[in-house]
Structures are given as structure tokens and as C-alpha cells.
N, C-alpha and C positions, 0 to 999 in steps of 0.2 A: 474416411476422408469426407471433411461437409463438401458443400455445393462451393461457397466461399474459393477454397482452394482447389476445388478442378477446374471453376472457374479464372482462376488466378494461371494455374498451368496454363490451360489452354489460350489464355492472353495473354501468358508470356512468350507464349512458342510462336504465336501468329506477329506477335511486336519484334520477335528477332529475324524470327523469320521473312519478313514484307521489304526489309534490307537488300536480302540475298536475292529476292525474285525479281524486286524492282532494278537491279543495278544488273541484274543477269540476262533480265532484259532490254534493259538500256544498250549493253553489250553485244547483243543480236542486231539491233537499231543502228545502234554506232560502231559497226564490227570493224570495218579498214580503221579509223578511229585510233580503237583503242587496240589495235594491234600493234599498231605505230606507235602508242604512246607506249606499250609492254614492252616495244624493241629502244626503245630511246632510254629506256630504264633495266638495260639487259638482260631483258625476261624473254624468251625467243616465242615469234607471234604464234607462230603454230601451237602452242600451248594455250590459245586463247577457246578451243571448244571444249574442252575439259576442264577450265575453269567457267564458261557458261554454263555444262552439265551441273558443275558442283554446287553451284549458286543457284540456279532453278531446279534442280532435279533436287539437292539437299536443303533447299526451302521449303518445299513441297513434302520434301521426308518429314521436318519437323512441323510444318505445322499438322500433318495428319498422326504425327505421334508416331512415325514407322521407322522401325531402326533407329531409334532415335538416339542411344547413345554412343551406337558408330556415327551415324552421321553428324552427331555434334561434335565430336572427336575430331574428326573430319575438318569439319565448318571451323574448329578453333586452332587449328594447328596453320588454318590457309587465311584467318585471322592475324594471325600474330606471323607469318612467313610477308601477307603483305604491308603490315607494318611495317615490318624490317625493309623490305626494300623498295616500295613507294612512299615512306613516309619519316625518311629518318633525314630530312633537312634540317637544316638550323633556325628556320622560322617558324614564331608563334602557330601559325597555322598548321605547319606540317607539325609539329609536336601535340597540336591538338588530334589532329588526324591520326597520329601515334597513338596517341591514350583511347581514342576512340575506338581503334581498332583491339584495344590489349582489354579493354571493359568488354567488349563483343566476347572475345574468346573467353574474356571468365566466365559471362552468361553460358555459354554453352556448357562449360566447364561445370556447373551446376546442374545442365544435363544431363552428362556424362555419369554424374555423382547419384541424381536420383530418377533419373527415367523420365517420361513423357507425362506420367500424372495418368489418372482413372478413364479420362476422357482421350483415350487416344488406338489406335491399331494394337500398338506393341498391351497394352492390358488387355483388350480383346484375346488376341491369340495367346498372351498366356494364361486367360482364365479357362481356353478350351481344354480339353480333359480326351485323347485319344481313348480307345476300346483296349489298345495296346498297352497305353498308363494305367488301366484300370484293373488289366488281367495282374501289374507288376508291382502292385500296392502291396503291400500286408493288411492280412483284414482283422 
């Protein structure tokens, strides 16, 4: 793979990823907030620190490239889950917000499909090679 496309990888993961971190921080910032605003849209608020985790901790997964295709899995299933139920009004705007949210999950969905790219943990640990792999090769 050139320079080109790991560089590409790795600016795609940091450009989706900067979404989730920022708005999962926001969420920390604005915690009663947006608690309020989960319960008013019958998402029960206590479910609000496991969706911080997943937005900052699964940001953080993809932009270092680690587990990358669970946690994109992940990322795009709670993509397209809050689309459905913060954004399915009848106005232009929440329909943009709709499609905004179903373009996210395909992104990731693209993850899912090809991994993190050269520059990330997950090729790291899978170019290492155990004593144990080596005993279990055919030579």
C-alpha cells in the first residue's frame, strides 16, 4: 500500500472519528442536559454513560486503528439506532440529520469491510509473529 492511501486511512478515521469525541465530550460538559433531552425522546437517561464511553472510548479506538472493526460495527449500528430515534421528524433539518447520521454509519461500514489501513495498532499486532506461531508453521 503507498503512502497515499495510509495516509488517506488514517485521515479518514481521525475525520470520523473527531465527531464522536467531540459530541462525547460535549456530553460530559452538558451531562444533566442531555440527559433530559434522551428522556424527552424516550431514551432512559441512565443510558447516557455508555453512550459517552462509546463515543469517546470508540473514537479513540478508531482513530488509533484498535479493534477497529468491532468498534466500527459498534459506532454504526448507534449511528443509524440514533437516527432513528432522534431524528426522524418531518422537517428538512431533522431529515438532514437523518441522512447525516446513515452517511456516518456507512463510513464506518467501510471499516468494518477493510480494517484500519497499515497505519494503525490492529496491523501492528497482526504483523507480530508469537514463538508459538512459529513452532506451528510447516516449514
Amino acid at each position: 500500500m503507498n503512502t497515499i492511501a495510509k495516509s488517506a486511512d488514517l485521515a479518514g478515521r481521525i475525520l470520523i472519528a473527531a465527531l464522536f469525541l467531540i459530541t462525547g465530550f460535549g456530553k460530559i460538559a452538558g451531562y444533566a442536559g442531555t440527559q433530559a433531552y434522551m428522556a424527552s425522546q424516550g431514551v432512559p437517561g441512565a443510558l447516557l454513560p455508555l453512550v459517552i464511553a462509546l463515543e469517546v472510548g470508540g473514537g479513540l479506538a478508531i482513530v488509533l486503528g484498535w479493534q477497529t472493526r468491532l468498534v466500527a460495527a459498534l459506532l454504526a449500528g448507534f449511528s443509524i439506532a440514533a437516527a432513528v430515534i432522534f431524528h426522524s421528524g418531518d422537517d428538512m433539518t431533522q431529515r438532514l440529520m437523518l441522512m447525516k447520521n446513515l452517511a456516518i454509519a456507512g463510513g464506518f461500514l467501510f471499516l468494518v469491510a477493510r480494517g484500519a489501513g497499515d497505519w494503525s495498532i490492529d496491523a501492528r499486532t497482526a504483523s507480530r509473529t508469537t514463538p508459538g506461531e512459529l513452532l506451528r508453521r510447516p516449514s
